[in-house]
N, C-alpha and C positions, 0 to 999 in steps of 0.2 A: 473435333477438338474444342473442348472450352475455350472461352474465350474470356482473357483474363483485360485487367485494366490497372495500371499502377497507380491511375488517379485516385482509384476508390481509399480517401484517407480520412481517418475520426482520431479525434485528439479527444482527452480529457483535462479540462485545466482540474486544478486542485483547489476545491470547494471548502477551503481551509477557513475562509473569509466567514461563509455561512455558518459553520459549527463554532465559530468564536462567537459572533451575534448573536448565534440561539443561547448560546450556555451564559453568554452577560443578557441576554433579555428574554430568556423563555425558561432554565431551569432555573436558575439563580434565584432565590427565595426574596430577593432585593425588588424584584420585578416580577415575574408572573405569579405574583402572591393574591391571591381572592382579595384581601384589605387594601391593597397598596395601587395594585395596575389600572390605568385609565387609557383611555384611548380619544384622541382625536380624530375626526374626519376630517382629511386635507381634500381631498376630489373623491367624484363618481366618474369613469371614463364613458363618452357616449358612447360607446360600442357596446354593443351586447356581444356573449363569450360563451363558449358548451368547455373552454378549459383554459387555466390561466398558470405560468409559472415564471421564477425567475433565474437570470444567469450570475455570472460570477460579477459581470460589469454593475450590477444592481438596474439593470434592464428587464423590463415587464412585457411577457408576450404571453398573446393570447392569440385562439380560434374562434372563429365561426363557421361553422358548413366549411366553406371549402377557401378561406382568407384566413391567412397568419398575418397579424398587427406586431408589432414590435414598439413598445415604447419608452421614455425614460425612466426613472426613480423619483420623478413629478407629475407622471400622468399627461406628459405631454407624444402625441403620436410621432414617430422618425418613419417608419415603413412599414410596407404591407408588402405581402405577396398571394399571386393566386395563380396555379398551375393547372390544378387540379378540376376544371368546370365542371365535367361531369360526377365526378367522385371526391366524397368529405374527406378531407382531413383525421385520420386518423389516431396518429401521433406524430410526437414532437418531443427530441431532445437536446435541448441546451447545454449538457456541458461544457462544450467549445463553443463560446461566444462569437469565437471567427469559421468556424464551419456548423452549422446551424443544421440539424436532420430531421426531416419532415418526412413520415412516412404515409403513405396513399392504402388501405387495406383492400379500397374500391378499384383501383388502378393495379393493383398491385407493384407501386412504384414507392421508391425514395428518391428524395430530393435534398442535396447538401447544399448549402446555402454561405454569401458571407457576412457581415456584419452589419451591412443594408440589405441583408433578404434578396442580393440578386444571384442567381444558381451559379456557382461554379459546378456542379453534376447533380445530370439525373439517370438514375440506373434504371436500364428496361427494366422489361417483366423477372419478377423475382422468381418466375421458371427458370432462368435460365441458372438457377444455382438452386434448380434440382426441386425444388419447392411448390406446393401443390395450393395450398391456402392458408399464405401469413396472414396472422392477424395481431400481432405486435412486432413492435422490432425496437432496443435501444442500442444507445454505443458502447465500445466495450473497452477493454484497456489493449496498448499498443495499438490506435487503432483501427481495432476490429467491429463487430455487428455483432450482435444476438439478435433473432426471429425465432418467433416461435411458430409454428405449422399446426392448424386444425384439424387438417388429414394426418397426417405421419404424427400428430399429439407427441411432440418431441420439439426442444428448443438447442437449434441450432446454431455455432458460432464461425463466422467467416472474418479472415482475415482483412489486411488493407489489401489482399491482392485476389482478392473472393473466392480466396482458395478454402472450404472448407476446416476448421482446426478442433473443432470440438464438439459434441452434441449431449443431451441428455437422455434418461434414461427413457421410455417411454410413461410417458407421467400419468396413465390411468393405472400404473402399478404403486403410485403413489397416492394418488386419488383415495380420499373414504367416499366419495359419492362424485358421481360424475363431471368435470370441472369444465368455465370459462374463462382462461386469462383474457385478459383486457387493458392489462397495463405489466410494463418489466421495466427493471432501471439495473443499471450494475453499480454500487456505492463504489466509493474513492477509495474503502477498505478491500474491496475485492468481492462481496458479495454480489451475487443475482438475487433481485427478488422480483420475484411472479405473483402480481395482483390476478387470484382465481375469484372469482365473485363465488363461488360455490363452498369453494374449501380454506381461503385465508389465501395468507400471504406464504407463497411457497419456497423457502429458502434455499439458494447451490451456493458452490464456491465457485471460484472464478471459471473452473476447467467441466463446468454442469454438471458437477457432482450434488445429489440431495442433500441436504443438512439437516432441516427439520421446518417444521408447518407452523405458522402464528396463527393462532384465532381472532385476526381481525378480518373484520367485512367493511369493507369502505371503497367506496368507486375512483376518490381522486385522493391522490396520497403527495405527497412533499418529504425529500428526503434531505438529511443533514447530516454526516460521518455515517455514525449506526444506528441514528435515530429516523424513526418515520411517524411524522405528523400527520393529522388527517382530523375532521370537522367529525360530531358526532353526535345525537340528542342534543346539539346546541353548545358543545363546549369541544374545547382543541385539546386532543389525547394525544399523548405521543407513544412509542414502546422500541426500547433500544434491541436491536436484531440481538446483539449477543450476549446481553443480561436479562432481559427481555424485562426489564425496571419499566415500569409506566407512571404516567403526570398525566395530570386534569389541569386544564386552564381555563380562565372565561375568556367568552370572545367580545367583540366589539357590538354583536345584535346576534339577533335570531335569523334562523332561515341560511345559516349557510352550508352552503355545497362544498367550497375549497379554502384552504388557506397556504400562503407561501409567504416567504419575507425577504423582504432588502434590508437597508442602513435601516436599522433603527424605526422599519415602518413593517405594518403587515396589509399584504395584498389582499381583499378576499374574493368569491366568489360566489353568488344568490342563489336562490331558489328562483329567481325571475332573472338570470343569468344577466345580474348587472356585478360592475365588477368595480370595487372601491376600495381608496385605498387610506387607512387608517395609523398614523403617528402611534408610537407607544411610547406614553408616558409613566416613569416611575416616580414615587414620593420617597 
């Protein structure tokens, strides 16, 4: 008999904070206007980063190999965590700033965390829900998990009680050319989206139903409502899932990997994986 656990619990707060920020300081013609936008550097944080993002609290966390740092909306460090010694850090998602998900690809393990990074659970082997080789997983609504499986190439959704509730279709029928997800997030609107580095960004609905394919290619992405940001030839694009409307922005320098934002500031992330954090100023 499986063995079930009624701890296993993911909340989603409502990232309502973020898509007001971006839309007064990223669409809005007032502020991310080529003539008008400046940017300050407030800090460079000593830690070097392979990923950086943030929460609803305007809290900055980042990886390294196998430490999650957590710090504030000053750059100043609150905690770290490290479970995982033998095996990197895979992913990580923040929507619930008081239960924190850290997932192990190497371990095949998640780790739920609370708002000092110390574990309230970690879930064995993600065999035991039937799974052969995850290599993504976000949180889902009510909540629930999505993983997605390299063998069985299908992205599966498990409840808080790890009762299987939903799966998708087998996604090399979706494929135009053979794909690797490497990143999934479910928006606050109800969307899945599947970062394929091969085919784009692969859209479901909430229930892993397909919806349709974006042609972007981009490794770290940042999401707001229906909008997904991401670094590119040196400037910040965005493209909204369900108009699929896109923006060009400049950025603070060249050479970046990631970008995400708090209050009125933008995180970034290097090519020489330093991670700084930049004021925006409008005229």
């Amino acid at each position: 008999m499986k063995r079930k656990n009624n701890n296993f619990q993911f909340s989603i707060f409502s990232t309502q904070w973020i898509g007001i920020l971006l839309y007064w300081h990223i669409l809005s013609s007032d502020c991310f206007c080529q003539n008008t936008l400046k940017y300050e550097l407030l800090t460079e944080l000593e830690q070097k980063a392979d990923f950086i993002t943030v929460d609803r609290l305007s809290n900055i966390y980042i990886y390294n190999n196998n430490i999650l740092y957590k710090y504030n909306g000053n750059g100043e460090l609150l905690y770290s965590y490290s479970a995982f010694s033998k095996g990197k850090i895979s992913g990580l998602d923040v929507s619930n700033p008081l239960k924190i998900v850290v997932f192990s690809k190497d371990f095949m393990q998640i780790a739920v965390l609370d708002q000092k990074l110390a574990p309230l659970q970690t879930i064995g082997s993600l065999s035991d829900l039937n799974l052969y080789l995850p290599t993504c997983s976000c949180v889902s609504y009510d909540n629930g998990l999505w993983i997605y499986d390299e063998i069985l190439n299908q992205l599966f959704r498990y409840d808080a009680n790890r009762n299987l509730s939903n799966k998708s279709q087998i996604l090399s029928q979706i494929w135009e050319k053979k794909g690797m997800p490497i990143y999934m997030k479910e928006t606050e609107s109800g969307f899945l989206v599947v970062n394929d580095k091969e085919n784009g960004l692969l859209v479901f609905d909430r229930f892993g139903t397909y919806l349709k394919t974006i042609p972007v290619f981009a490794d770290r992405l940042f999401f707001s409502e229906n909008t997904v940001f991401y670094a590119e030839n040196n400037e910040l694009k965005s493209i909204n899932i369900k108009t699929l409307q896109q923006g060009n922005y400049p950025l603070p320098e060249e050479d970046i990997l990631q970008v995400c934002f708090e209050n009125k500031k933008i995180i970034v992330l290097t090519k020489n994986s330093s991670v700084k954090i930049y004021k925006i100023i409008s005229e």
